[in-house]
C-alpha positions as CSV (number, residue, x, y, z in Angstrom):
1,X,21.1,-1.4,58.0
2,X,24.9,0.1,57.5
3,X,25.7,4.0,57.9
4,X,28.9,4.7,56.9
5,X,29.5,8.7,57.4
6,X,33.1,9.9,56.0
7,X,34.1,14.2,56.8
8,X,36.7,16.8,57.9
9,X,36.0,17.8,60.8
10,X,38.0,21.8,62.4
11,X,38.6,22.0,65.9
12,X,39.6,24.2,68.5
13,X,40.6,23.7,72.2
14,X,40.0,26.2,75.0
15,X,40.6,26.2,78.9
16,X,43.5,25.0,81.4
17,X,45.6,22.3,82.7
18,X,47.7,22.0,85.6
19,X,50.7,19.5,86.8
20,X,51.5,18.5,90.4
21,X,54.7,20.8,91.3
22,X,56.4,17.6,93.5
23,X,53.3,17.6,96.4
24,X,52.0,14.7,94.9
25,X,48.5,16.3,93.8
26,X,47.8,18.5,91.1
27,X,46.1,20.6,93.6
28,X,49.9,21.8,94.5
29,X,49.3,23.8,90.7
30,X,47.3,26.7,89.7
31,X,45.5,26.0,86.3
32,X,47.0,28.1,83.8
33,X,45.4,28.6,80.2
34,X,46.6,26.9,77.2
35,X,46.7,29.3,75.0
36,X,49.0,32.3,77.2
37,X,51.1,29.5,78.9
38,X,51.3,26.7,76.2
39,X,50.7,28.9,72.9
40,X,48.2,26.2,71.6
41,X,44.5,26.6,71.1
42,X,44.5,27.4,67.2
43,X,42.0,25.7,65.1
44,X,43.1,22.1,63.2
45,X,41.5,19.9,60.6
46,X,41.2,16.6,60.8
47,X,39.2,13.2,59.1
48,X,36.1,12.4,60.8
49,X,35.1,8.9,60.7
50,X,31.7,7.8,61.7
51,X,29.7,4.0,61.4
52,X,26.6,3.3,62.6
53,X,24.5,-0.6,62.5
54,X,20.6,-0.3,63.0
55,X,19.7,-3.4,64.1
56,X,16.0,-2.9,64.2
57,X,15.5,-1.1,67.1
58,X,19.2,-1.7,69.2
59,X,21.4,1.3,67.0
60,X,25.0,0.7,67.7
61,X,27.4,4.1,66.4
62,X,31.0,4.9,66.3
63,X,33.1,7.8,65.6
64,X,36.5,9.4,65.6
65,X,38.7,12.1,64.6
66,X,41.9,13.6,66.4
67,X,43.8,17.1,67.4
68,X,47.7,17.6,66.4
69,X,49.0,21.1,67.5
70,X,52.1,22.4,68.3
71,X,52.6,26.0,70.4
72,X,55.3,28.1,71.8
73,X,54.3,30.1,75.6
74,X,55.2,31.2,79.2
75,X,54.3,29.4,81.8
76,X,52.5,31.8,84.5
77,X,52.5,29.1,87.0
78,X,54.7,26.1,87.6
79,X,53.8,22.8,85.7
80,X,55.4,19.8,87.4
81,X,59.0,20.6,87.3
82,X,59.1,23.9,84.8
83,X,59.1,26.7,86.4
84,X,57.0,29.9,86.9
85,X,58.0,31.9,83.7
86,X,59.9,29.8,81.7
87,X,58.9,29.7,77.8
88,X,58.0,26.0,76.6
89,X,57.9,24.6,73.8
90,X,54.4,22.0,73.5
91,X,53.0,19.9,71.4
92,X,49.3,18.3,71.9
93,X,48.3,14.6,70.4
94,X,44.4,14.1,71.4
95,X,42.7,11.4,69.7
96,X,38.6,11.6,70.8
97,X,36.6,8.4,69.7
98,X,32.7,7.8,71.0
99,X,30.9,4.8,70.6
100,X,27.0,4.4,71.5
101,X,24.0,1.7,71.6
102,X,20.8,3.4,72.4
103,X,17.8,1.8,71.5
104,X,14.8,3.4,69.6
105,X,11.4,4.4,70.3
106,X,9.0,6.3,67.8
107,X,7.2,9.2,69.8
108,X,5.1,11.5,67.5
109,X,7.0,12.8,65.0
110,X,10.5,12.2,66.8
111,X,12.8,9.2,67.3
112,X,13.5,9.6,70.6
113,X,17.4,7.0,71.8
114,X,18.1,6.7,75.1
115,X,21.2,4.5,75.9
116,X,25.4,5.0,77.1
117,X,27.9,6.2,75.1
118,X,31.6,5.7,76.3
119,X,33.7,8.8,74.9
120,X,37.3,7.7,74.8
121,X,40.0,10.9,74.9
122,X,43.9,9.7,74.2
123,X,45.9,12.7,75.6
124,X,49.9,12.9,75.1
125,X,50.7,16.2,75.7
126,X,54.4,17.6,76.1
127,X,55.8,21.3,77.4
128,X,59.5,21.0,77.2
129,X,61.5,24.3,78.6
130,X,63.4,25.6,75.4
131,X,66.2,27.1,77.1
132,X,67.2,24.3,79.5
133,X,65.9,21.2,78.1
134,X,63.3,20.1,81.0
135,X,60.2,18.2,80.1
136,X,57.4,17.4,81.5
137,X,54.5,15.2,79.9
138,X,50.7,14.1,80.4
139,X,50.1,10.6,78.5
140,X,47.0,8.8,79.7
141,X,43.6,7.2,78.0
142,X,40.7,8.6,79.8
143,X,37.5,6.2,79.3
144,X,34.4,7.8,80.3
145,X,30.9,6.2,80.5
146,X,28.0,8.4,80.2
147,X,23.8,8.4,80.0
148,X,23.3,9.6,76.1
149,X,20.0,10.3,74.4
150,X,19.8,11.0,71.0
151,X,16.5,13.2,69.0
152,X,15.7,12.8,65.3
153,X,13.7,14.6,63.4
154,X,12.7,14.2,59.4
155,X,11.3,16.5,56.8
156,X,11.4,15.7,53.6
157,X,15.0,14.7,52.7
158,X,16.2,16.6,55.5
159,X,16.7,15.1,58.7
160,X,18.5,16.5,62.3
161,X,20.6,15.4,64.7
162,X,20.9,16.1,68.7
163,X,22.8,13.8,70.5
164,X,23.4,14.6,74.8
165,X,25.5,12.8,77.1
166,X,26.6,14.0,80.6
167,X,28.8,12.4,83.6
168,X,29.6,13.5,86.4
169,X,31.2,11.4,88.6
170,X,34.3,11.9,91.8
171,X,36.0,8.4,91.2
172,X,36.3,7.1,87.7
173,X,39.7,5.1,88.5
174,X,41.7,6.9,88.7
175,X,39.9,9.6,87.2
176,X,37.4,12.1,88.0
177,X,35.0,14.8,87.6
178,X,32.2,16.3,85.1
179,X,32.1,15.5,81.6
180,X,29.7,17.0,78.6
181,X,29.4,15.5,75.1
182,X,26.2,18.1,72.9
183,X,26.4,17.4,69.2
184,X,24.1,18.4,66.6
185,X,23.9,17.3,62.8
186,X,21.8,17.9,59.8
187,X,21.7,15.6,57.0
188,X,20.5,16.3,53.5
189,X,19.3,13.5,51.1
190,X,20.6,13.2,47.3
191,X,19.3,9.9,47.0
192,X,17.9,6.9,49.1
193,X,21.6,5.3,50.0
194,X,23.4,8.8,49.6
195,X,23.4,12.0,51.7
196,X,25.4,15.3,52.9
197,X,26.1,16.3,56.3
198,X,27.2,18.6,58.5
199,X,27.1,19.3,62.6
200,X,28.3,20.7,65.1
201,X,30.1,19.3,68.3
202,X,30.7,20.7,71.9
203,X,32.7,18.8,74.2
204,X,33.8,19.9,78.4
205,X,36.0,18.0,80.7
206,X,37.1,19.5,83.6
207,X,38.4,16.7,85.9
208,X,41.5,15.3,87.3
209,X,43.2,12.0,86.6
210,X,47.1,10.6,87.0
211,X,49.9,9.9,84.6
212,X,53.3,7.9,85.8
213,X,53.7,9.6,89.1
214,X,52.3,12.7,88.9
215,X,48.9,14.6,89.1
216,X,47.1,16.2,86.7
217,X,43.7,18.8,86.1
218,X,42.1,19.9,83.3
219,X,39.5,22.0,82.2
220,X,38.6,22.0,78.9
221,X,36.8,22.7,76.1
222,X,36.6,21.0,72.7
223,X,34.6,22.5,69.5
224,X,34.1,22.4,66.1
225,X,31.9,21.8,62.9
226,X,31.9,19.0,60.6
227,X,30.8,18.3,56.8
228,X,31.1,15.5,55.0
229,X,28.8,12.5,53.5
230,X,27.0,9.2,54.3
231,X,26.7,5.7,52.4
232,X,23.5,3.3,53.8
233,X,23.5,0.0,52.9
């Protein structure tokens, strides 16, 4: 059968993210965070798409939503070519799609999927200096394949969610590091094709990858709760 799950999902991001400063690796930069040097880290809504096929025991799911903020800050620490000091204006494009095939096996109560899931983040972030015009930019596509399981659990029209996926990995192309993908749901019901959901998703990435000719590093975090409902067919 057909899931189709449509929702607003409100995120916020936490952590750091450093720039080479010329050396040729973003080790040459101190992590600085992204809310005191970039001014971003607010909560923002979004549309949450999800579709999942159950093909009688093979389950094959995909979802996505995306993250468009825009922040004023200081830099503490030199990001590529902007100085220590220097107020910057940003502005963060992160589109975060995940797509899964696990396959299912009835244990006791539980549904128990074990699979991959490839979590895909599109990241174009700009920090522009707002006094003398410089810019500097991280643009890349990070494509990360990870072990997944998924838990489910009915009672009555009630049913929840866990879903765990986890890499970490030193070379990824040219990406790499640790990566952690938790999310949680409950869904609710109203009738046998119809139902309510909401959840709750956790993501960390705290690697390093490459853009054009420079370094970067990151550290992290993604989270946020989402509701919305579901059509089976």
């Amino acid at each position: 059968g057909l899931t189709t799950q449509v929702g607003y999902t409100y995120t916020s991001l936490g952590g750091n993210l450093a720039l080479d400063d010329g050396t040729g690796s973003s080790s040459g930069s101190i992590e600085q965070g992204i809310g005191s040097a970039f001014g971003l880290g607010d909560g923002r809504g979004s549309p949450y798409l999800r579709a999942q096929a159950d093909l009688g025991g093979p389950v094959l799911t995909g979802s996505v939503f995306w993250l468009q903020e825009i922040g004023t800050g200081e830099l503490g620490q030199a990001f590529g070519g902007l100085t220590q000091g220097d107020i910057v204006e940003t502005t963060l494009d992160l589109a975060v799609a995940k797509l899964d095939a696990v396959y299912d096996f009835e244990v006791g109560p539980l549904k128990v999927s074990p699979g991959v899931a490839f979590d895909v983040f599109a990241i174009d972030f700009t920090a522009r200096d707002a006094n003398l015009g410089g810019r500097e930019e991280i643009d890349d596509v990070v494509f990360v394949p990870m072990p997944f399981v998924r838990l489910e659990g009915g009672l009555g029209p009630v049913t929840a969610i866990g879903e765990l996926g986890y890499l970490d990995v030193s070379n990824l192309g040219d990406t790499g590091g640790r990566f952690l993908d938790c999310e949680a749901r409950v869904e609710y019901r109203l009738f046998s094709a119809l139902h309510l959901f909401a959840g709750y998703r956790f993501l960390d990435l705290d690697g390093t990858g490459s853009t054009g000719s420079e370094d970067y590093a990151l550290d992290l975090q993604l989270r946020g709760w989402t509701l919305g409902g579901g059509v089976r067919f």
